[in-house]
Every structure is written in structure tokens, then in C-alpha cells.
N, C-alpha and C positions, 0 to 999 in steps of 0.2 A: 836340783830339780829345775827342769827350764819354765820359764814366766812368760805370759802373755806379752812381755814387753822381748823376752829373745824370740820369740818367733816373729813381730813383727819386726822387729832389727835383720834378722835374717831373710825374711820371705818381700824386704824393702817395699812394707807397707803400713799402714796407719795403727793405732790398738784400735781403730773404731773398724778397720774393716776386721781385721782379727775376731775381735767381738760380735760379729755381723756372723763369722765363719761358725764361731764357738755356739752361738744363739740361735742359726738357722734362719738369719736376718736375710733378708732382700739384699739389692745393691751390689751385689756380686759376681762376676764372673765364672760361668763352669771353669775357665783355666785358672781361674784366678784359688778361685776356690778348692779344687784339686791340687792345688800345688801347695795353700796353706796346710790343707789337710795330710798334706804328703809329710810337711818340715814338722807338724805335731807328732807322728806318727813317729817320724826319727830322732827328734827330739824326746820323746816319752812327755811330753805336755797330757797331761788326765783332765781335761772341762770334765767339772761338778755337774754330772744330770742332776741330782737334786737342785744344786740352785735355777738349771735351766727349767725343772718342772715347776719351783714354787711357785711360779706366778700366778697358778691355776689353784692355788689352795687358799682355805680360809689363814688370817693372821690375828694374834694378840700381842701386839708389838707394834711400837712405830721403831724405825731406827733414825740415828744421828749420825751423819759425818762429820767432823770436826777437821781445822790444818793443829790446831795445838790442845791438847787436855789441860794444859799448865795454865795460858792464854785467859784473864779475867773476863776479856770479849768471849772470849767461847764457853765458855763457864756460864755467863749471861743467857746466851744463845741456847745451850742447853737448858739451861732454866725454863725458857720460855716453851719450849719443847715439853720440857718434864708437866708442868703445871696445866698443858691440855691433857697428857697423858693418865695423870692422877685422876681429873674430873672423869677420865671415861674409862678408869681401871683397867688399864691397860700397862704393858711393861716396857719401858726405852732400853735400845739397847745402842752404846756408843761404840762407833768406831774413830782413829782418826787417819788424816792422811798426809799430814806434814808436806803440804803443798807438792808435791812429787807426782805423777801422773801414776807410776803403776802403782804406787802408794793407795792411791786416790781409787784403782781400778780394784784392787782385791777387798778395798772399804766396802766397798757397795757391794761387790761380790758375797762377803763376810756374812751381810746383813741378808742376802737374797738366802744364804745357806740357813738361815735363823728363822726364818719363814716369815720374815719385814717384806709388805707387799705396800705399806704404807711408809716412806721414808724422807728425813730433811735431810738434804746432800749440799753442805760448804764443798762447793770444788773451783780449785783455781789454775788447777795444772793440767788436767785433761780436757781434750780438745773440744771444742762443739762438736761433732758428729755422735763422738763417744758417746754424751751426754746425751745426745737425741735420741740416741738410737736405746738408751736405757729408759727416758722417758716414754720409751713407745711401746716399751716390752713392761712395764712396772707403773700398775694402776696410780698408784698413789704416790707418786718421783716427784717430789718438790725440789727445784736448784733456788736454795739462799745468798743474797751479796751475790748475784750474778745474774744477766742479764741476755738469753740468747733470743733471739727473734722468732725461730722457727719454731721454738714451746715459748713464748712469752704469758700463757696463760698457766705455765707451770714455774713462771720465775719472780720470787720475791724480791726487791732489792733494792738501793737506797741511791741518788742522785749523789754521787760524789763530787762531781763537780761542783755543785753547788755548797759542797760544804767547802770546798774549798776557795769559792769565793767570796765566802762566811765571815772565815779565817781572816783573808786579807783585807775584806773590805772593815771588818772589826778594830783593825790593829793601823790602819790607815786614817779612820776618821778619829782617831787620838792621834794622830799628828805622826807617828811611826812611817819611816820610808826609806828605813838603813836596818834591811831584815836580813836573815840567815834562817837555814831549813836543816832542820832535824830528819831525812826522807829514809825510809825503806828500800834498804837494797834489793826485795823481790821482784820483778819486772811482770808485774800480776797488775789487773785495770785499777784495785783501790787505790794505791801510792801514784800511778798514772795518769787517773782523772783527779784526783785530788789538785796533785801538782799543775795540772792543765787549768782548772779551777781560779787557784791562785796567780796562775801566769796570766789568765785573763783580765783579772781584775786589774793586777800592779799595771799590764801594759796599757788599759784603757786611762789608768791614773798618772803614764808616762813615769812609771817606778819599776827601776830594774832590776831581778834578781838574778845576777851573773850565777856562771854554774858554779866556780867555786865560792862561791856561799852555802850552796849547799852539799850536805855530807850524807853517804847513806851507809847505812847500817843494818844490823838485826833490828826487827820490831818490837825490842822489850829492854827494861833499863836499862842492861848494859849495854845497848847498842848507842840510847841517847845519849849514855854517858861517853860514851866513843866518838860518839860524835861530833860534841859539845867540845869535848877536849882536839878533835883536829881544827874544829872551826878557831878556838880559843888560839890555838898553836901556831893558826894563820895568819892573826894578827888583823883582822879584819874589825873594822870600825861597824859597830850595830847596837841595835836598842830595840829588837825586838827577833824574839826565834817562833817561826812557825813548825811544828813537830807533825809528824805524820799522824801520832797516836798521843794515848796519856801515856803510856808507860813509856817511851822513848821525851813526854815531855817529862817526866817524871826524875829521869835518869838524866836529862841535860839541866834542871833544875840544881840537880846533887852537886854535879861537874860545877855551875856557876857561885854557888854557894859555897864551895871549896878555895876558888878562885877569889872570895870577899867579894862576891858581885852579889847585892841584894835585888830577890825577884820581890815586885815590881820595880821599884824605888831607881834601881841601874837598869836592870831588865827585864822585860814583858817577856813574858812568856804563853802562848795556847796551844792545848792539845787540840785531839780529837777522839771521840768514842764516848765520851763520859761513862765511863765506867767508876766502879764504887772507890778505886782506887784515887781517882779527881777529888772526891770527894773531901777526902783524909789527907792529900798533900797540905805543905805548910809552906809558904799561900795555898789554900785551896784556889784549883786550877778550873781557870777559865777555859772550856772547849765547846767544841762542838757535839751537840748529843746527835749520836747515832741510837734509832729507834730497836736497835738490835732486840729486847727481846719481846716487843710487839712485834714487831714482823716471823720473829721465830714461832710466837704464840698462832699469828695469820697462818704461816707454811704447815704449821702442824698441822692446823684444822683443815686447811685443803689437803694435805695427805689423807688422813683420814679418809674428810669427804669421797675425795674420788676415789679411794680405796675401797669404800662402802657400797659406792652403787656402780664403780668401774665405771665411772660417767667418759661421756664427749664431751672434750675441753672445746673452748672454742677462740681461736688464735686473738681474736678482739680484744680480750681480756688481758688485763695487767694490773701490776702489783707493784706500783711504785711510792717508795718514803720518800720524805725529804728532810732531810737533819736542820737542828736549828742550833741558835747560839744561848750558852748557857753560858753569862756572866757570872764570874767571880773577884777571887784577890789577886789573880797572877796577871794582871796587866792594867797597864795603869797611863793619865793622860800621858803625854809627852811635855 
């Protein structure tokens, strides 16, 4: 059965104008739009009128997007979701989207077929437009951990940069300045600004972290551990690893420890997320908290809200965290 992502591949345009086609959206072209409609027609693409109608109906649901079910951050994030939902008897209903855009695009779809007119959306794969253009059709569209401008009063989301100058400037005023990175192979804004975070700080303290110091991988222990073992393999002189997350500091942790490298004592080690997982490493790991599920708890309730009275946002408006530093055992003076 062909997907909203084959007809945009064929008709050589956006999934947001697609979606624009499919929804009866603005911004479109008569030829434009006649010739999408021609490539569904041929294709056999069916658009759900019921999801296209629910918007107009009442809901006893919030939904959830999620990139991972596995994911102890999203588990969090869902948490913080669930626990507005309890208070107001109401039913969550999860979907996920494994960072992938069509992925990402039948998620939300999923939830609109569910009768979710109130919804928390983690997206990292489809594009702003998309996004907009569902925000403007879906009273209650909150985008978490993401950041667009033109709904800013619809977006939750957390200063990554700054936590990534958290990081370095933590690990630098112990005396540390022969670092190595544990990074995220997704080319998604978190690992991004993070990185850029960090970059800013070592450069302003004339401390360089060449590219190969750093290693990227999947965002969960065995990536850190993948990691840690190419960094180790490099032969590279350091005392101190900055990691994208806990779980990848988690997994480079195992990798040093295997190596007879004692964290702190040989090497410092901080994540990032402070997730419950931080907690229970051994050293209990030093990161930065990300406020995930307050803010998840915040997006809910402005789901809701505007789902309630179908308010007017008003673009002034923003929802920005800032993560702080949670010291622990995994790093230590120089």
C-alpha cells in the first residue's frame, strides 16, 4: 500500500505539502494540488476521513509521541504525561516514531484516528512545515524537546546548549583539558547543540577538542560502549569523557572498567539526562538534569488547555527549561 512519503517522493514534494493536499490545507497550488491528487489516485493512497474529521469532535485522550518505548528518557517523559492525565481521568494513548519522518507522520496520524485532539508530539525527523501545519489543524498539538518559531507558543523545550556548557565548564574547573566525547550519531538539534555548547566553552578556555576525540554512536549503552572502546583503540591521551546521555555514559563507563581504568580515580566521567538510571550507576554518575518530566507534565497541560477551550495561542509566548548540574561520584579533582 503506497505511503504518504511515496507520493511525496514521486509527485517531488514535501510530506508537509502532501499533508496540506490530504487535510485540505492552504498553501497550495490548483496544479499543484491536482497532480498530488492525480499520483494518490494512481497510487491507491486511501487519507483516513475520520482522522481528517476528528478535529471537530470531543476527546477523552491525550496522546503521546515518543522516538523510543525502550528509552528510560521517554519512559520519564511519558510519565510526566501520564500523571496530568490520571489527575483529569483521562486515557494516554502512546505512539512511537523512531526518529524517522514517515514514522513520525502515521504517529500523529494514529492518534488523530483515536480521537487525541489533545497531544504531546517528540518529533525530530519531520520537517517544520509538517509540524506547523498539524499544529494549526489540532487544538491541543504540543511539540516537546523542540523548538520552531512560527508555533513557539506551542513548543516545550530545553537549552541544550547550555547544558552543554555545563558539562565542559564542570569538568574544566577540576583541572580536566584532555577530554574525549561519547556523541550520538543522529544528526537531530540535541547532540548538535549540545556539542556546540561544549565547543563553546573549551574554545573560549583555548581547550581543544579535535574531531577524532570524538566517537558517535547509538544513544544507549551499547553505543557508549562502542564508543569508548574506538576511543580506547585510538590510543588517545584523556582524563576526562563527556557523553551525550547517561546511558551511553553508562556503557563507556562498563568499556573503562573492563579496561582497569577506575572512574573517577583514572577517569571522569558525566553524562547527561539524569535519568533514574544515573542514579544506580557505580560511581553514581555525575550529569546534567534534564527537566524532562516537568516539562512533559507543562505540555500536557497546555494540550489539554487549548484542547478545552480551542484557545488563540499567542506567538509571544514560550516554554523554555534550562538543565542544571547534578553532582555526583563519577568525576573527580584532577
Amino acid at each position: 500500500m503506497a505511503t504518504i512519503k511515496d507520493i511525496a517522493r514521486v509527485a517531488g514534494v514535501s510530506l508537509a505539502t502532501v499533508s496540506r493536499v490530504i487535510n485540505n490545507g492552504p498553501k497550495v497550488g490548483d496544479e499543484t494540488r491536482a497532480r498530488i491528487k492525480e499520483i494518490m489516485k494512481e497510487m491507491g493512497y486511501r487519507p483516513n476521513a475520520n482522522a481528517r474529521a476528528l478535529v471537530n469532535q470531543n476527546s477523552t485522550s491525550i496522546g503521546v509521541v515518543i522516538a523510543d518505548l525502550s528509552d528510560p528518557f521517554f519512559a520519564t517523559l511519558a510519565h510526566g504525561v501520564e500523571k496530568v492525565a490520571r489527575q483529569q481521568n483521562i486515557q494516554v494513548l502512546m505512539s512511537s516514531g523512531s526518529i524517522e519522518a514517515e514514522t513520525e507522520f502515521k504517529a500523529i496520524e494514529t492518534l488523530l484516528e483515536h480521537r487525541c485532539k489533545a497531544m504531546v508530539v517528540h518529533s525530530k525527523a519531520l520537517d517544520d512545515q509538517t509540524l506547523i501545519d498539524f499544529a494549526s489543524q489540532v487544538p491541543g498539538f504540543i511539540l516537546i524537546n523542540r523548538y520552531i518559531e512560527a508555533i513557539a507558543d506551542k513548543c516545550v523545550w530545553v537549552d541544550n546548549v547550555t547544558g552543554g556548557r555545563l558539562m565542559a565548564e564542570h569538568l574544566v574547573s577540576l583541572g580536566h583539558k584532555k577530554l574525549v566525547m561519547v556523541a550520538s550519531k543522529h544528526q537531530i538539534d540535541d547532540p548538535l547543540a549540545r556539542l556546540d555548547g561544549i565547543r563553546q566553552y573549551l574554545k573560549q578556555n583555548n581547550i581543544e577538542l579535535a574531531e577524532n576525540a570524538i566517537e558517535y554512536s547509538t544513544p544507549d549503552q551499547e553505543g557508549g560502549e562502542i564508543a569508548m572502546q574506538n576511543l580506547l583503540a585510538k590510543g588517545i591521551e584523556f582524563t576526562a569523557v563527556l557523553a551525550y546521555n547517561d546511558a551511553m555514559a553508562s556503557g563507556a563507563m562498563s568499556m573503562l572498567q573492563d579496561h582497569n581504568l577506575r572512574v573517577p580515580e583514572d577517569i571522569s566521567i558525566i553524562g547527561y539526562d539524569d535519568v533514574l538510571l544515573a542514579r544506580y550507576c557505580r560511581p553514581k554518575l555525575t550529569t546534567i538534569k534534564y527537566p524532562i518530566e516537568l516539562m512533559a507534565t507543562r505540555a500536557a497541560e497546555l494540550a489539554l488547555s487549548f484542547n478545552a477551550q480551542n484557545a488563540e495561542t499567542k506567538a509571544s509566548t514560550t516554554y523554555k527549561y534550562t538543565p542544571t548540574l547534578i553532582k555526583r561520584d563519577s568525576v573527580s579533582k584532577l
